[in-house]
C-alpha positions in Angstrom: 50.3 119.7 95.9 49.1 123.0 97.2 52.1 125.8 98.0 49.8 127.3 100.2 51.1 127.6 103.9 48.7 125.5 106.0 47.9 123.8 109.8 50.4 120.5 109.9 49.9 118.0 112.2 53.8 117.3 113.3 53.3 114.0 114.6 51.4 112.6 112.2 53.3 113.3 109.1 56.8 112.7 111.1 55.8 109.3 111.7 55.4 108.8 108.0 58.7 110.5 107.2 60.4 108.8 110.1 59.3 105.3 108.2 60.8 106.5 105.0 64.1 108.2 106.0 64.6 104.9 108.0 64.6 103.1 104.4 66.5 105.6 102.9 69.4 105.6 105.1 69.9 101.5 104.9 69.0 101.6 101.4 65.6 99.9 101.2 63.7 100.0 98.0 61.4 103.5 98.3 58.6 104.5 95.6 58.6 107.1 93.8 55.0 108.3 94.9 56.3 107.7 98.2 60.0 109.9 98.1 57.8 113.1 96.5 55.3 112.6 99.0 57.6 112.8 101.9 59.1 115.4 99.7 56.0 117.7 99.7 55.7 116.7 103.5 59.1 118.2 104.5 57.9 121.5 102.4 55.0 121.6 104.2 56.5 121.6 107.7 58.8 124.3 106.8 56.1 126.5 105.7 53.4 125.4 108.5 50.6 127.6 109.3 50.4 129.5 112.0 54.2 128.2 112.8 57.0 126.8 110.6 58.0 123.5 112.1 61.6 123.3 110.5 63.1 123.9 113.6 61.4 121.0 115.1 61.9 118.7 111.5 65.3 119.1 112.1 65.6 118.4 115.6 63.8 115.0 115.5 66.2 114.0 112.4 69.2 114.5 114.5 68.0 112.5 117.6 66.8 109.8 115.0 70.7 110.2 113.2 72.4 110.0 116.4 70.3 106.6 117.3 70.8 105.3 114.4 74.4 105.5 114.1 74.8 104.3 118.2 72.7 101.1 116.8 75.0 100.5 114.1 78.0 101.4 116.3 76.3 98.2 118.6 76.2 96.2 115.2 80.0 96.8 114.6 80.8 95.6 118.3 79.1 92.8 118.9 81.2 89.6 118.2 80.8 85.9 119.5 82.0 85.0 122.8 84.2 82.7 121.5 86.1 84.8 119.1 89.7 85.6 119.6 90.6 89.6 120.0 92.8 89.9 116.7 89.9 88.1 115.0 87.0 90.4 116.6 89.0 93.4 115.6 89.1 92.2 112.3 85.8 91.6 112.3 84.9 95.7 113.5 87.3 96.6 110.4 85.5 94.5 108.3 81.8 95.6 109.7 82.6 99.0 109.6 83.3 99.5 106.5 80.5 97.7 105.4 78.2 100.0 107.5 79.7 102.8 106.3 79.6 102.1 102.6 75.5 101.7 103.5 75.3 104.9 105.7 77.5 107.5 103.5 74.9 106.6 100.6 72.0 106.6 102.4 72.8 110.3 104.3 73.6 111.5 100.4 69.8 110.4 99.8 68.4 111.9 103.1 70.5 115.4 102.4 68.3 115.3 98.8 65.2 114.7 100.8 65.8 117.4 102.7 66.9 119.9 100.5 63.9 122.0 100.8 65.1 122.3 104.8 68.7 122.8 103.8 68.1 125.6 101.3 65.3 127.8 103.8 65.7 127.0 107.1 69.3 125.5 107.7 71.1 128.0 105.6 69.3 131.0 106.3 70.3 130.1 110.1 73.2 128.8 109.7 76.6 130.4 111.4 79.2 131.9 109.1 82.9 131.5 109.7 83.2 134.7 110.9 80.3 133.7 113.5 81.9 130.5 114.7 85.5 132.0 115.1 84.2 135.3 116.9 81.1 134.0 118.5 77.4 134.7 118.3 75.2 136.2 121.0 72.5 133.9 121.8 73.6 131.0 120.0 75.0 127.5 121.6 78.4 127.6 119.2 78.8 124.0 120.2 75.8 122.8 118.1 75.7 125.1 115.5 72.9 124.1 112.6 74.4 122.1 109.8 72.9 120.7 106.4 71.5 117.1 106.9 74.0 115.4 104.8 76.3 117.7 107.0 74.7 116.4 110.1 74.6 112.8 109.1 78.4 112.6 108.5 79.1 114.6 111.7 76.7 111.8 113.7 79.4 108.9 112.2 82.7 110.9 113.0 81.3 111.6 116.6 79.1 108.4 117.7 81.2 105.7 115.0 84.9 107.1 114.2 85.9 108.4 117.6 85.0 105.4 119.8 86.3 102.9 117.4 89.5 104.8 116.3 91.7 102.8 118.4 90.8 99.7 116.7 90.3 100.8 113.5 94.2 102.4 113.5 95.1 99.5 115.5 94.1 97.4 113.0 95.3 99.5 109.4 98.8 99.9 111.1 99.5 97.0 113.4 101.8 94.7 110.7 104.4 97.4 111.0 104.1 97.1 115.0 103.9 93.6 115.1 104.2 91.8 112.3 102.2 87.8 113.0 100.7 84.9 111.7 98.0 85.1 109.4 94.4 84.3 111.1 93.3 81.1 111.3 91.3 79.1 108.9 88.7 79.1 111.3 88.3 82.5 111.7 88.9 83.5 108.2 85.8 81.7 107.4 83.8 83.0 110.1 84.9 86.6 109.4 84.1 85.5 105.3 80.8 84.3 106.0 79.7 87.5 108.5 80.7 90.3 106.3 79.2 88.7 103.0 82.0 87.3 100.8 85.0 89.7 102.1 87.9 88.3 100.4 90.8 89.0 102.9 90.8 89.5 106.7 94.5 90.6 107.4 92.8 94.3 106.2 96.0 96.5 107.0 98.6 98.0 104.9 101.6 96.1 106.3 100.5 93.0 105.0 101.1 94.4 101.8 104.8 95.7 102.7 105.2 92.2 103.1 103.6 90.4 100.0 100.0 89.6 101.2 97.1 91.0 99.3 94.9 92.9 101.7 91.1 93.5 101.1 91.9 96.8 99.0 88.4 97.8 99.1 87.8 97.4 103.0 91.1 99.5 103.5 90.7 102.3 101.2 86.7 102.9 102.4 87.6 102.8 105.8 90.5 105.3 105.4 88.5 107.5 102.8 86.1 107.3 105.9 88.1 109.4 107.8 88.5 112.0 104.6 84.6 111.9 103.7 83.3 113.0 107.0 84.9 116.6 107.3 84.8 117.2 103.3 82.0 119.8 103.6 84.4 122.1 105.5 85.9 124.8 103.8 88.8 125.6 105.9 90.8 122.4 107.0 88.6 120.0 105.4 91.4 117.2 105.9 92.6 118.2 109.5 90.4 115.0 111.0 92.2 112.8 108.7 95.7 114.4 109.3 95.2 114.0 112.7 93.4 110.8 113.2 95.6 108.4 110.5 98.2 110.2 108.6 100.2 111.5 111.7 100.3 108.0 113.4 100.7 106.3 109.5 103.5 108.7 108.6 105.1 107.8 112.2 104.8 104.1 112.0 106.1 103.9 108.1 109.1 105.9 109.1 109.7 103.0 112.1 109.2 100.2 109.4 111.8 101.6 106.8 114.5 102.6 109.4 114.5 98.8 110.0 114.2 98.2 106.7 117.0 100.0 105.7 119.5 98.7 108.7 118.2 95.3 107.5 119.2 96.3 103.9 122.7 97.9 104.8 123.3 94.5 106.7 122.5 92.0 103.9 124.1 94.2 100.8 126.6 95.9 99.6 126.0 99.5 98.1 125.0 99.3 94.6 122.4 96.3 96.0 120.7 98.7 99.0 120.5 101.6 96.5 118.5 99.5 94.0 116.2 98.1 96.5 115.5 101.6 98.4 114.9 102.6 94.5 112.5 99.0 94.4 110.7 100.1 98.0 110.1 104.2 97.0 108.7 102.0 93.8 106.0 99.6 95.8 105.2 102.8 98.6 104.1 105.2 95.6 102.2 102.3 94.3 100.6 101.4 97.7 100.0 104.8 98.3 97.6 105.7 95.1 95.7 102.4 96.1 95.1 103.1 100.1 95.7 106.6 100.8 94.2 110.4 100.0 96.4 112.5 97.6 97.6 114.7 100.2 99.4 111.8 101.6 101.3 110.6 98.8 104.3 113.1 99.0 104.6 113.2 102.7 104.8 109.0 103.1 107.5 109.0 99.9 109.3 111.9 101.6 109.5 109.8 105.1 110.9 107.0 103.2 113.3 108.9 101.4 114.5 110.3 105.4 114.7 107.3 106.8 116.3 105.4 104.0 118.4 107.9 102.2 119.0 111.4 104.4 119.5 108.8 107.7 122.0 107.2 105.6 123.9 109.8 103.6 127.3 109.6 105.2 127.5 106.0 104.1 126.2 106.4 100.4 128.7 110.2 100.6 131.6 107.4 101.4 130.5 105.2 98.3 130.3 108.3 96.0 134.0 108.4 95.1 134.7 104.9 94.1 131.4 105.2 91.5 132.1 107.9 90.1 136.5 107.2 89.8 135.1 104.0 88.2 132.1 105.4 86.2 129.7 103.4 87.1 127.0 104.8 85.1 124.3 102.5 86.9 124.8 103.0 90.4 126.0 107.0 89.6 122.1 107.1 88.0 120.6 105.6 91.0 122.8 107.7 93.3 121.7 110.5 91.8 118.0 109.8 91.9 118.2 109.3 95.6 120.4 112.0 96.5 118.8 114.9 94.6 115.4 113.7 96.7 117.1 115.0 99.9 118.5 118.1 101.4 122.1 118.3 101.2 122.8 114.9 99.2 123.3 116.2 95.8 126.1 118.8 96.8 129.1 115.5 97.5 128.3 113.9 94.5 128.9 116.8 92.1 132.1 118.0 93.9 133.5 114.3 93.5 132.6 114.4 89.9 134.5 117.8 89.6 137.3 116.2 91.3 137.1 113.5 89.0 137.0 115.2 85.5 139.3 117.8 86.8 141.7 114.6 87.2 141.1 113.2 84.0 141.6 116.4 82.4 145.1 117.1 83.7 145.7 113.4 82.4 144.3 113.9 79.1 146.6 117.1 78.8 150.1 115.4 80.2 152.8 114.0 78.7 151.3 115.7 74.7 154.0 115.9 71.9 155.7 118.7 71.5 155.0 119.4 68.1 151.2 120.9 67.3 151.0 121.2 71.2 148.5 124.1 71.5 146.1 122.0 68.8 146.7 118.6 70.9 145.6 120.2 73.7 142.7 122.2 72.6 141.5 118.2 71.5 142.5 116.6 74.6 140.2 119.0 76.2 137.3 118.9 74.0 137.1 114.7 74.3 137.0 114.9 77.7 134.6 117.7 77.6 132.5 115.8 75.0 132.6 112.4 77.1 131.2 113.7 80.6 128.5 116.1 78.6 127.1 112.2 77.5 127.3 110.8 80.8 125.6 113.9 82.4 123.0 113.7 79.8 122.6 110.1 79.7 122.6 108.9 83.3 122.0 112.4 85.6 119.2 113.6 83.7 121.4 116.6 81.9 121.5 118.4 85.3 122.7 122.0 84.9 124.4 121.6 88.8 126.7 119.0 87.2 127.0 120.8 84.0 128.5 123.8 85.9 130.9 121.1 87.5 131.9 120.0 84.4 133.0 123.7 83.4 134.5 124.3 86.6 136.6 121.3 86.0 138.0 122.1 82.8 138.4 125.7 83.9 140.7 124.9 86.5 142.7 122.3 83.8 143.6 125.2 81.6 144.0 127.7 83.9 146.6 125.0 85.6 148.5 124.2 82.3 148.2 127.8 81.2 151.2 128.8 83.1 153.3 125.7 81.7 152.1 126.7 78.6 153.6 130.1 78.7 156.9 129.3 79.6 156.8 126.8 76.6 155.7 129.1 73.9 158.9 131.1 74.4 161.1 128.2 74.7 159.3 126.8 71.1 159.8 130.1 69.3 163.4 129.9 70.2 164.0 126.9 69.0 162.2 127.8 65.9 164.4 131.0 65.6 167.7 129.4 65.9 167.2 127.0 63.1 166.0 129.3 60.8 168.3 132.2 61.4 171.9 131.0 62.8 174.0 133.4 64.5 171.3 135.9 65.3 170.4 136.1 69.0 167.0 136.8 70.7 166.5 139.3 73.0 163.1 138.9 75.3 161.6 142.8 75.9 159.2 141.5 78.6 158.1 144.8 79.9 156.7 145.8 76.0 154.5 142.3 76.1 150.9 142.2 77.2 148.2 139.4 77.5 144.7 139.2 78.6 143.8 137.2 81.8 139.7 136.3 82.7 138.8 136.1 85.9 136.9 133.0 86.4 136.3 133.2 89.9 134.2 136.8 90.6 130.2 136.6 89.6 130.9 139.4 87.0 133.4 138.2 84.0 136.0 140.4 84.1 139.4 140.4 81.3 142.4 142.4 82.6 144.7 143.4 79.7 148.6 143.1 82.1 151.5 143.1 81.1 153.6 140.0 80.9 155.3 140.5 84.6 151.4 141.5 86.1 150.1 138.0 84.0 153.1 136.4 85.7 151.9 137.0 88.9 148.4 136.9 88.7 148.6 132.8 87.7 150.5 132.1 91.2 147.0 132.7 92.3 145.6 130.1 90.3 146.9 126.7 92.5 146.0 129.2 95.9 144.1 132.1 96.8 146.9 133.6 99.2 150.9 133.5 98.5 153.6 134.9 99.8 155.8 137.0 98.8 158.5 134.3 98.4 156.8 132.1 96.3 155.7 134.6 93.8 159.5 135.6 93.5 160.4 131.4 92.9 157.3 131.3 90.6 158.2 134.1 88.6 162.1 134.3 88.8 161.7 138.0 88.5 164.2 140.4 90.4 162.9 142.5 93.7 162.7 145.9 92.2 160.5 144.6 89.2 158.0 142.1 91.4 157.5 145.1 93.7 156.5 147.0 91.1 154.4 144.8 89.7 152.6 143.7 93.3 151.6 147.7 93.4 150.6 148.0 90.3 148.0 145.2 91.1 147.5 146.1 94.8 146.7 149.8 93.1 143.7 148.7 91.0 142.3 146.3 94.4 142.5 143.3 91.9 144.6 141.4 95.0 145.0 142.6 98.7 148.1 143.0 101.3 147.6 140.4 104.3 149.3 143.2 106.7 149.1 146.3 108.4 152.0 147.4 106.9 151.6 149.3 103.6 155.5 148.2 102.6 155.9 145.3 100.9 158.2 142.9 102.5 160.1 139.8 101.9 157.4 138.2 104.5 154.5 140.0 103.0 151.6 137.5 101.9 148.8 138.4 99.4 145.3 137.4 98.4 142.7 137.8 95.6 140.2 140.3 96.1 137.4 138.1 96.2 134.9 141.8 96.0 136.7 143.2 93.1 134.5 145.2 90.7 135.1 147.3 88.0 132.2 149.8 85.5 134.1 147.7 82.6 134.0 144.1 82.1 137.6 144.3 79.9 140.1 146.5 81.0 143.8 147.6 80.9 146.2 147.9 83.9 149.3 150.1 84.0 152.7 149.8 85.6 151.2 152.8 87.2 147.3 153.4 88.2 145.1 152.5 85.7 143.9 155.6 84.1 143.7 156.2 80.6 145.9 159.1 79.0 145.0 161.8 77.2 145.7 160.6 73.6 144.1 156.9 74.9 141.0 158.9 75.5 141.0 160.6 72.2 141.2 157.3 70.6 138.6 156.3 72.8 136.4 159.0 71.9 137.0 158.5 68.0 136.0 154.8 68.2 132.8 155.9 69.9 131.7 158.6 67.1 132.8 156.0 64.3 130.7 153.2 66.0 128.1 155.9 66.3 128.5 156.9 62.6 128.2 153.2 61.1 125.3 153.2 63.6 123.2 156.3 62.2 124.2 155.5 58.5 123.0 151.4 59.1 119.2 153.4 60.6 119.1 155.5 57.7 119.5 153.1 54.9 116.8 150.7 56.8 114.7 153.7 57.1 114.8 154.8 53.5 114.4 150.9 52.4 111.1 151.2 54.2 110.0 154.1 53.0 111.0 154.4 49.8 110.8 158.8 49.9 111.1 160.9 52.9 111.8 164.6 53.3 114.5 165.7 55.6 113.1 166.7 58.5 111.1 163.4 58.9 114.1 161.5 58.1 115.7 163.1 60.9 113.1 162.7 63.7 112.9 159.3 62.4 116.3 158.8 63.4 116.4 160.2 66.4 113.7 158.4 67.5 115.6 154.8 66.2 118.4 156.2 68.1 117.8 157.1 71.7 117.5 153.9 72.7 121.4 153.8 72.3 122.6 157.7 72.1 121.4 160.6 71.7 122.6 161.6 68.1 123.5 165.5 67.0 121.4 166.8 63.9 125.1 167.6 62.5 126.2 164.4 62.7 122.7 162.7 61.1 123.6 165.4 58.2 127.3 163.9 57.5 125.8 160.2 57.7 122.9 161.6 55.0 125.8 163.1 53.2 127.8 160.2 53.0 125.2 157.9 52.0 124.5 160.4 49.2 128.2 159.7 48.2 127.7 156.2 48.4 124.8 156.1 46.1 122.5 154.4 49.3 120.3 157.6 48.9 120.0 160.6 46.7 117.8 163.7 46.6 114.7 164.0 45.3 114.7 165.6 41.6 110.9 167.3 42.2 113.0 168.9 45.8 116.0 169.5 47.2 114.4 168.9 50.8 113.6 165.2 50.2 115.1 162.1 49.7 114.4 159.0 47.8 116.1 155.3 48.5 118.3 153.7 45.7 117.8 150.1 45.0 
């Protein structure tokens, strides 16, 4: 075959092309002489002497596309006079999938045939996005040039897809309108016998909801149809088949399941509906992978899950408690499969499973001996711990939401027995007292005790060292975030002078807040936690007084600090010298230094006293050959 550009009679060698695209596109049997030279004809009307004639090459392919797609379109249609409409319908189904399967394969043969057009003539002209969004002067933007494969699948979504969409929807959705008889025998023959051995002719997806077995094949082609068409787009190559099934498939399977599940509700009791939404979710996923695109697969499983679960969450909310009071470790796992699926479902459940371990924990933690108390309860409150850490695990999946619950819960057991607790230890030490040493009496010197109290309920951990009158009133908080002024003196028993002073004390360092205008404190006065409290410390001391440290208290302060410090330095100097074996001072210093400042910043004078003391302690000792280096013991 010559390369050379050269006169081409058009007519002539499109008649012999014509012949062999029209076998190519219904998949006749074509020689391989015959494909190369059709080949070398298309080449040589693209490079045509004195004119190329790809313009014109690819004009007649589209008119003979366009009329051969309105022939099979004519093909699908036709149906005998006598044949009912639900079985003519089935019949276009049926037909059109079997022209399409032909005609998708034969325009991936023409686009190869072609590919000399596509690559030099169609490309090179063709629009960029840019171009078709903004316009191009000149240029008709309604028939902008496409490949021939392009062109081919633009021919069946124009002249096949869109007058036949209302049947072929009709059809893959119309069990979940109108759910009917199956065809007759009649028809199923006829329908059998015309479209070559198809083996089912109820082709729609409903008839699978309800136990049939569809022609898989026929409804999978038909709906990959509708993704195959637009696929060569690169933006929105899936909008055609959003818009012409999913939207209407999406709305018609959310009107089948909210009967499904009003059906469901009617016939069973909870734990029943929840496994057989669990059983439905099961069969759509399934259905989904055989019929539908990916992209559909979450969206259809999400609308069941709406319609089945979030419509329904007030009644599975109401069933909630009695599952989880009765541990129902079956029906809590499916609950919690279907609730986490949906907004807002999952919150209910774990609140009523706080509630309920809260409960069992102030059970657990009643009515103990009084001998070894603090041990018994430490053990009541680790078994219950330790038996709703397996249930979490086991049957919800070890989710940290319920996890946190689970803390929460025993949180609020201790913090409510804590208060018991320190009335008791009092009363116990008494007791112990008087048997030992008769005739001695106990004098309580409240004001000298102190405790620490953590405050569970800010984001930031705090621990407030108080004093036993400040802890005293601090738990009156823990059964209510406001009380009055009256129930903190029947709580504590304490006298006025002593509760006002310990109210300041508090309201001083904002760790609770006044409820009035007034700044007196009153017999009507009511008080709250600071929900905003902060504090630069996590652990920290409050006065009688404000809550500043004296003088000596910061001495002491400082003196911890510079003995942390110097354990510090001496701990980098020995790791240093164990690395190095020998070091003179000064890089022993920097060394240091440089270990250091991630912490402090360390004085030379206090590196020298760690060196020195390390001497002392036979970690290090200086180098015989000079007195300005050191070497590492072992």
């Amino acid at each position: 075959m010559s390369l050379k550009p050269r006169v081409v009679d058009f007519d002539e060698t499109w008649n012999k092309l014509l012949t062999t695209i029209k076998a190519v596109v219904m998949l006749d049997y074509v020689e391989r002489a015959t494909w190369n030279d059709r080949f070398s004809d298309i080449y040589a009307l693209c490079v045509a002497y004195p004119e190329p004639l790809g313009e014109r090459l690819y004009t007649e392919t589209k008119i003979f596309l366009e009329n051969h797609v309105r022939h099979l379109h004519k093909r699908v249609c036709v149906c005998p006079p006598s044949q009912r409409v639900l079985e003519a319908e089935e019949q276009v189904l049926v037909m059109y999938h079997r022209y399409w399967e032909e005609y998708s394969k034969g325009a991936d043969y023409m686009d190869c045939l072609y590919r000399y057009l596509n690559t030099q003539f169609i490309k090179k002209n063709k629009l960029t996005e840019a171009d078709l969004q903004y316009g191009y002067g000149g240029v008709d933007m309604n028939e902008p040039l496409m490949e021939i494969g392009e062109l081919a699948l633009d021919m069946w979504r124009k002249l096949m897809i869109e007058p036949l969409q209302a049947i072929l929807i009709r059809m893959l959705l119309r069990e979940i309108k109108n759910p009917s008889t199956p065809p007759t025998r009649q028809a199923e023959y006829q329908l059998t016998h015309f479209c070559f051995n198809t083996t089912g002719s109820r082709q729609d997806l409903e008839f699978d909801r309800c136990g049939e077995d569809p022609n898989q094949k026929v409804i999978h082609g038909v709906i990959n149809s509708f993704v195959h068409v637009e696929q060569y787009k690169k933006k929105f190559p899936l909008k055609f088949y959003q818009e012409i099934f999913e939207c209407p498939f999406l709305n018609e399977t959310g009107e089948y399941y909210k009967q499904e599940a009003s059906n469901l509700l009617q016939e069973s009791n909870c734990s029943q509906y929840m496994e057989k939404v669990l059983g439905r979710l099961k069969d759509e996923e399934m259905r989904c992978r055989k019929y539908l695109h990916p992209s559909s697969y979450g969206k259809v499983i999400h609308e069941c899950q709406q319609r089945m679960v979030a419509d329904h969450l007030q009644f599975l909310h109401a069933e909630c408690h009695n599952i989880i009071r009765q541990e129902k470790r079956s029906d809590m796992a499916n609950m919690y499969t279907l609730l986490r699926a949906v907004s807002s479902g999952l919150p209910h459940m774990i609140q009523e499973l706080q509630n309920h371990i809260h409960d069992e924990g102030l059970r657990a933690t009643s009515n103990l001996s009084q001998e070894n108390m603090p041990t018994q309860f430490v053990e009541s409150v680790l078994e219950v711990h330790s038996k709703f850490v397996q249930l979490i695990n086991t049957v919800l999946n070890g989710d940290q939401h319920f996890m946190s619950a689970l803390d929460k819960a025993l949180t609020s057991v201790v913090n409510y027995r804590e208060p018991k607790s320190i009335c008791k230890a009092p009363e116990l030490f008494e007791l112990f007292y008087s048997q030992h040493f008769s005739g001695r009496k106990l004098t309580w010197l409240h004001y000298l005790c102190t405790g620490e109290v953590k405050m569970n309920y800010l984001c930031k951990p705090y621990v407030a060292m108080v004093t036993t009158y400040q802890m005293a009133v601090l738990l009156a908080f823990n059964n209510s975030e406001t009380v009055s002024y009256k129930e903190l003196q029947d709580s504590t028993q304490m006298n006025e002078k002593e509760l006002t002073k310990t109210i300041k004390s508090l309201l001083d360092v904002k760790m609770i807040n006044h409820d009035s205008d007034k700044e007196d404190i009153e017999t009507e006065s009511t008080f709250s936690l600071n929900m905003n409290f902060s504090s630069k410390r996590t652990k920290f001391k409050i006065t009688t007084s404000m809550q500043k440290d004296t003088p000596q208290e910061m001495e002491q302060t400082r003196s911890a600090v510079d003995e942390d410090r110097k354990m510090y330095l001496q701990a980098a100097i020995v790791r240093i010298m164990k690395a190095r074996k020998v070091l003179r001072h000064n890089a022993l210093i920097q060394e240091v230094i440089s270990q250091s400042r991630a912490r402090f910043n360390p004085s030379i004078s206090m590196i020298k006293k760690c060196i020195e003391v390390l001497i002392d302690k036979q970690y290090i000792e200086r180098s015989q050959a000079s007195a300005d280096e050191y070497s590492y013991v072992a």
